[in-house]
Residue frames relative to the residue before (quaternion, step in Angstrom):
aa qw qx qy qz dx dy dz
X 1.0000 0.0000 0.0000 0.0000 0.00 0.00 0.00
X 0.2072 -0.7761 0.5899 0.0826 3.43 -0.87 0.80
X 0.3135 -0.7506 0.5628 0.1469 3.41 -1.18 0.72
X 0.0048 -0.8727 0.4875 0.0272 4.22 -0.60 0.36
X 0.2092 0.7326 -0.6236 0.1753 3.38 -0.74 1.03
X 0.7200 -0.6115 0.3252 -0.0432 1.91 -1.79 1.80
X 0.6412 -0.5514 0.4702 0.2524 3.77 -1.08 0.08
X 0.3502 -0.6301 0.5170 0.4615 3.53 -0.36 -0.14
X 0.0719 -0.8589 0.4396 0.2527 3.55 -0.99 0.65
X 0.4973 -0.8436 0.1881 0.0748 4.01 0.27 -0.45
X 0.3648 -0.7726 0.3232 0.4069 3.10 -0.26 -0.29
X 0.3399 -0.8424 0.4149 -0.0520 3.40 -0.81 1.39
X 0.4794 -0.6667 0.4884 0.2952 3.54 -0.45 0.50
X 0.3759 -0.6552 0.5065 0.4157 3.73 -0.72 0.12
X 0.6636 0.3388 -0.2456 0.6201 4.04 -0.76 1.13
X 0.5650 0.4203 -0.4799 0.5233 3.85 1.10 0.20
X 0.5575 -0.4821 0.6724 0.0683 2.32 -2.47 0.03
X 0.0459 -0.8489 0.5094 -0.1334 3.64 -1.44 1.24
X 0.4176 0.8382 -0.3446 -0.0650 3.14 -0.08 0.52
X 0.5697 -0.7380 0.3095 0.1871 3.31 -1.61 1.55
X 0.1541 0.8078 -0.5528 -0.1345 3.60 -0.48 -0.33
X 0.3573 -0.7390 0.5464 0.1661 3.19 -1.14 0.92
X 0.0603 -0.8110 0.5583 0.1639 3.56 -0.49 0.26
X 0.0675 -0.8538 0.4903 0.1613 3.68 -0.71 1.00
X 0.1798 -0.7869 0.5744 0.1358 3.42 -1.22 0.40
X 0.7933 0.4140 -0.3599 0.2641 3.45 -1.55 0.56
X 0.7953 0.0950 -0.1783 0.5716 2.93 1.69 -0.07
X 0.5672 -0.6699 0.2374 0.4161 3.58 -0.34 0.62
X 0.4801 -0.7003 0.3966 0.3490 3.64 -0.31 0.93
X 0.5470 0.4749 -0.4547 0.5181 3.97 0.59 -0.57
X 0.6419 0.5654 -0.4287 0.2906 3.92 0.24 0.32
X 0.7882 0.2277 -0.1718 0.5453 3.27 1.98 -0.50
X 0.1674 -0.6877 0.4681 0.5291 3.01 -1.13 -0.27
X 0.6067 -0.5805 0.5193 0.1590 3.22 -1.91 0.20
X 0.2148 -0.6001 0.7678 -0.0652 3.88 -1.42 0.77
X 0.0436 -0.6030 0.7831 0.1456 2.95 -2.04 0.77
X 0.2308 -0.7849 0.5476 0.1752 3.48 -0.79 0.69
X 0.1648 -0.8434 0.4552 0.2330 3.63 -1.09 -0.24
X 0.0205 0.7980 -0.5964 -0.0842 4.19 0.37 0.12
X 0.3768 -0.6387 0.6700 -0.0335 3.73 -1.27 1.37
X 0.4012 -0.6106 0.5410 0.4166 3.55 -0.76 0.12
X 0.8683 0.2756 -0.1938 0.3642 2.89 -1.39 0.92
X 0.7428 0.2160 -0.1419 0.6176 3.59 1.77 0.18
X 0.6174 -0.6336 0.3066 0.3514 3.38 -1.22 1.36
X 0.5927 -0.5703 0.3938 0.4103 3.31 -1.31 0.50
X 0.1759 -0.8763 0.4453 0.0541 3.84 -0.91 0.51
X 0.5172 -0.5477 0.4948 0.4332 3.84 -0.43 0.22
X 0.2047 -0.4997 0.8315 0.1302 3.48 -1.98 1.03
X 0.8020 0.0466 0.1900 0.5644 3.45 -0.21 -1.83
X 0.0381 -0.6503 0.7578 -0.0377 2.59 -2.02 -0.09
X 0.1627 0.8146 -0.5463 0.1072 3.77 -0.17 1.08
X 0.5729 -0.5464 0.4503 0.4130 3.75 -0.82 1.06
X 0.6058 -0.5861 0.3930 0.3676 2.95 -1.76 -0.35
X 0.5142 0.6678 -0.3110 0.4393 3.36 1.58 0.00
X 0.5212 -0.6430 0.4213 0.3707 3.40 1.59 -1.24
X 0.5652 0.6724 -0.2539 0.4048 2.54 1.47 -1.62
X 0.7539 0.2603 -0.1645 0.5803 4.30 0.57 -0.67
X 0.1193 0.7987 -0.5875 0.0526 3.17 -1.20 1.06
X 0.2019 -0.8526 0.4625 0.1356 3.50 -0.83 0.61
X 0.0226 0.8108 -0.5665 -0.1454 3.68 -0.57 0.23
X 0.4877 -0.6242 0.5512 0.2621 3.39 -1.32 0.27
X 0.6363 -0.6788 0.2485 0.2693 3.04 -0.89 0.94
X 0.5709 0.5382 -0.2266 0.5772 3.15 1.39 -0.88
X 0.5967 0.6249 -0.2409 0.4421 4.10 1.24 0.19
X 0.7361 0.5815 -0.1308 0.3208 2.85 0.86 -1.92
X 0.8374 0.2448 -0.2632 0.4117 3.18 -0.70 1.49
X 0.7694 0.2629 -0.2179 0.5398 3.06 2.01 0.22
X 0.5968 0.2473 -0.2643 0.7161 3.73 1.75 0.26
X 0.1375 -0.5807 0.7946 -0.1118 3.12 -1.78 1.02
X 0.3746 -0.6766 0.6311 -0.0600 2.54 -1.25 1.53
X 0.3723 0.7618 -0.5298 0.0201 3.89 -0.95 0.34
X 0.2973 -0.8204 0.4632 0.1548 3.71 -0.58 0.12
X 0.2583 -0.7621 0.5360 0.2554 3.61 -1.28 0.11
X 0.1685 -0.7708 0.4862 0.3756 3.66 -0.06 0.23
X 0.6283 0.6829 -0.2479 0.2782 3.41 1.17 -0.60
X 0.5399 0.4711 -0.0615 0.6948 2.73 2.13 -1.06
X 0.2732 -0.7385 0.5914 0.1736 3.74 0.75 0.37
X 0.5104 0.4797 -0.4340 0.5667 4.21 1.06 1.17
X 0.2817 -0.5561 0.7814 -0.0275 2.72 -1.92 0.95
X 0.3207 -0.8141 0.4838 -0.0195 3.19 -1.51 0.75
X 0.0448 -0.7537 0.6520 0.0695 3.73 -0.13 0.52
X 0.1187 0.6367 -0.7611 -0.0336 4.13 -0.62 0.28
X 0.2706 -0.6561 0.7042 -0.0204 3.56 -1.31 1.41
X 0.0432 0.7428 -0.6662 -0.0500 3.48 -0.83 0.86
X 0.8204 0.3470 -0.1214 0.4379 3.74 -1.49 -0.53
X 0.0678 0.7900 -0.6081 -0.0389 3.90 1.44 0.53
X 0.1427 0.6106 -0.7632 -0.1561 3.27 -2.09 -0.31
X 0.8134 -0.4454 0.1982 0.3172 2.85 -1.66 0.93
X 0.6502 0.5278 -0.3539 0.4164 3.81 1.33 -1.00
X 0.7089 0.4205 -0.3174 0.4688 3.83 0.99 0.25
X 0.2327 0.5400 -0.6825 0.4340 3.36 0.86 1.22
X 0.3668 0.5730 -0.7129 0.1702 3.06 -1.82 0.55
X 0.5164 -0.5124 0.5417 0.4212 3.26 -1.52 -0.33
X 0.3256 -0.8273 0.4503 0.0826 3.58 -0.76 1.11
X 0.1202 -0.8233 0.5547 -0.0079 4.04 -0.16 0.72
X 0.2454 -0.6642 0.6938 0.1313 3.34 -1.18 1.00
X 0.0103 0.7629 -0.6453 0.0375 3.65 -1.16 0.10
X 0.2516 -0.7460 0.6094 0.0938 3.41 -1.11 1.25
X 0.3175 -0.7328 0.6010 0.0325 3.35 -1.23 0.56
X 0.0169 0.8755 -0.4829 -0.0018 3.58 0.14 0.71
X 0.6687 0.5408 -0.3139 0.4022 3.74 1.26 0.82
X 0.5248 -0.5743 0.3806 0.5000 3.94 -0.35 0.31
X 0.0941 0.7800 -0.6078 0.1151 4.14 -0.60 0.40
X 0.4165 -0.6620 0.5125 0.3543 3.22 -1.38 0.01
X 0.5886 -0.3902 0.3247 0.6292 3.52 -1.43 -0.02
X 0.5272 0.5260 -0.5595 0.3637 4.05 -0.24 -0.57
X 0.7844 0.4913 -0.2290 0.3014 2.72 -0.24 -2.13
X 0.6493 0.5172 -0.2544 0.4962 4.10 1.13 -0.96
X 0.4602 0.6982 -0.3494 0.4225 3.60 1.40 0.04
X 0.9012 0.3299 -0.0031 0.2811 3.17 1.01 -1.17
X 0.5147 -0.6152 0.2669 0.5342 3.70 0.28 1.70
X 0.6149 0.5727 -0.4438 0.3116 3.96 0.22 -1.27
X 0.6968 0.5746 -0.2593 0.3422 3.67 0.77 -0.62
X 0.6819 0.4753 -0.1451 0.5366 3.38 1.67 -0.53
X 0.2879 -0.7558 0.5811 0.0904 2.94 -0.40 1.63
X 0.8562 0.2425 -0.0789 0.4493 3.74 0.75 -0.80
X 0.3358 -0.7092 0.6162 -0.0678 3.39 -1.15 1.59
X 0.1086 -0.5184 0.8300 0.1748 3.17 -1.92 0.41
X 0.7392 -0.5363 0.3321 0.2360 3.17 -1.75 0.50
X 0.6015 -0.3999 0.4588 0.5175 3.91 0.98 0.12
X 0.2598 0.5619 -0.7850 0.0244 3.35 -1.93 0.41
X 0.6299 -0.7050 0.3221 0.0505 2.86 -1.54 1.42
X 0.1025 -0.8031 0.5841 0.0580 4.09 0.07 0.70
X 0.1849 0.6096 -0.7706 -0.0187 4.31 -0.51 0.65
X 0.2382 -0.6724 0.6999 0.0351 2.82 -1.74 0.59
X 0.1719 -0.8404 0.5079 0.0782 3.44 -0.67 0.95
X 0.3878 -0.7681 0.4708 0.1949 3.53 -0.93 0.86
């Protein structure tokens, strides 16, 4: 069982910059792969990333691409969310999650697949 927690996260200008890291304990991070998730008030929680455990595969949402990167240490038992070009539509509360089965990139999209959570860390963006 693995344990994950989050970064502090904050409040951001719109056009800043943020980055999250999750740090995991009890089990060695090179065993899973990993997801950041987001949940907005009032809307289900959704995929940012999602990078194997090699690195080597990475997904972004569309609504992402080209302005978070996702990356991870195994050595550093941490993953990495770096948020660039914010806008107000990417406040939410942000969630790593670890994934300790084989899946596809789809299939690693979706909260049901994560067995493991960190507790949420807030992102507001101001306009």
């Amino acid at each position: 069982q693995v344990q994950l927690v989050e970064s502090e996260g904050g409040l951001v200008q719109a056009g800043g910059s943020l980055r999250l890291s999750c740090v995991a304990s009890g089990r060695t991070l090179g065993s899973y792969a990993m997801g950041w998730f987001r949940q907005a008030p009032g809307k289900e929680r959704e995929c940012v990333a999602t990078i194997s455990r090699s690195g080597v595969s990475i997904y972004y949402a569309d609504s992402v691409k080209g302005r978070f990167t996702i990356s991870r240490d195994n050595a550093k038992n941490t993953v990495y969310l770096q948020m660039n070009s914010l806008k107000p539509e990417d406040a939410a509360v942000y969630y790593c999650a670890a994934d300790g089965l084989i899946r596809t990139i789809e299939e690693r999209t979706r909260p049901t697949s994560y067995d493991f959570w960190g507790q949420g860390t807030r992102v507001t963006v101001s306009s």
